[in-house]
BAFI-501743 format. One line per field, with one value per residue (C-alpha): residue in three letters; z, x, y. Coordinates in nm, 2 decimals. Each point is the difference from the previous one (the first is absolute). Last residue first. Example, Ala and Ser with C-alpha at 12.3 -4.5 7.8 and 13.67 -1.06 7.14 Angstrom:
2
residu <- [SER ALA]
Z <- [0.71 0.07]
X <- [1.37 -0.14]
Y <- [-0.11 -0.34]
END
This chain:
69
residu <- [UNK UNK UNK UNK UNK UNK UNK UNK UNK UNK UNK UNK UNK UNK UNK UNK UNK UNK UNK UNK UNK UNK UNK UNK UNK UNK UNK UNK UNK UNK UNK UNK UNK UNK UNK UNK UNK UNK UNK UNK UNK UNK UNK UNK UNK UNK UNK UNK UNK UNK UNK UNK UNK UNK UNK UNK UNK UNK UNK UNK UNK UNK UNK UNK UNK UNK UNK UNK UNK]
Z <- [-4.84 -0.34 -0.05 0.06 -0.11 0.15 0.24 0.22 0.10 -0.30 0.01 0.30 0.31 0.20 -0.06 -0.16 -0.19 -0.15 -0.05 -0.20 -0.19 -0.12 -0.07 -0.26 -0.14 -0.06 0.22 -0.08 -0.06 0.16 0.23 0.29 0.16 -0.31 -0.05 0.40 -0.02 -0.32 0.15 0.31 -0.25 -0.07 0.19 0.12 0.34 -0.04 -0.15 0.27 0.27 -0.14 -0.07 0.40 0.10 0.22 -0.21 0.07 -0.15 -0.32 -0.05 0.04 -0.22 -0.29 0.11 0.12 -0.17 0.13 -0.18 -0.10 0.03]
X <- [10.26 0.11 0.31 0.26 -0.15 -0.13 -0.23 -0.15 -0.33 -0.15 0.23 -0.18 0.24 0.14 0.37 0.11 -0.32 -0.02 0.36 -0.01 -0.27 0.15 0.32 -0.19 -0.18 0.37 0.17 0.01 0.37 0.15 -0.31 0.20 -0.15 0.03 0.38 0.05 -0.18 0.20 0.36 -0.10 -0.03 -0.25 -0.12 -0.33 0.08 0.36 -0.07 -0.22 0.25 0.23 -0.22 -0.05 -0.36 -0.28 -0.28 -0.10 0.38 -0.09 -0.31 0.22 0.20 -0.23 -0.20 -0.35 -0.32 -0.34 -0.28 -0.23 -0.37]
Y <- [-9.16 -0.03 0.19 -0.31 -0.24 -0.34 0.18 -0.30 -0.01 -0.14 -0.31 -0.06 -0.03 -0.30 0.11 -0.32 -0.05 0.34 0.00 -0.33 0.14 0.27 -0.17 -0.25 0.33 0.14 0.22 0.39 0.14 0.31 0.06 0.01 -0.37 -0.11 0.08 -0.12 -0.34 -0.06 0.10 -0.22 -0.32 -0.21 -0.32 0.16 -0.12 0.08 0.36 0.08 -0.13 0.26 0.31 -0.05 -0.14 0.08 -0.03 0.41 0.03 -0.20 0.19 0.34 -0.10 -0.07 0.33 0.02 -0.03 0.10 -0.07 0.28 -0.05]
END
């Protein structure tokens, strides 16, 4: 069976927080949350996880690129 995966963003949106207070809670910076969120760069393993955790979702179920979905 397929897993579904959603966008970065919209994981962080279905958390409930800004671009802002993700970046504070991940203690990066808003220009970072934005250039992964767009695809521009990927995050590192240590970033996946932390947006896993912080947005209570698999690491599975997020798209970390921009083309996967």
């Amino acid at each position: 069976m397929e897993r579904i995966r959603i966008s970065l963003a919209a994981a962080r949106v279905n958390a409930g927080l800004s671009q802002k207070e993700a970046a504070n809670q991940l203690n990066t910076t808003i220009k970072t949350i934005q250039n992964h969120e767009s695809g521009k760069t990927e995050p590192g393993w240590e970033m996946v996880e932390k947006y896993s955790k912080l947005y209570g979702l698999p690491i599975d179920n997020i798209s970390f690129t921009r083309n996967s979905a």
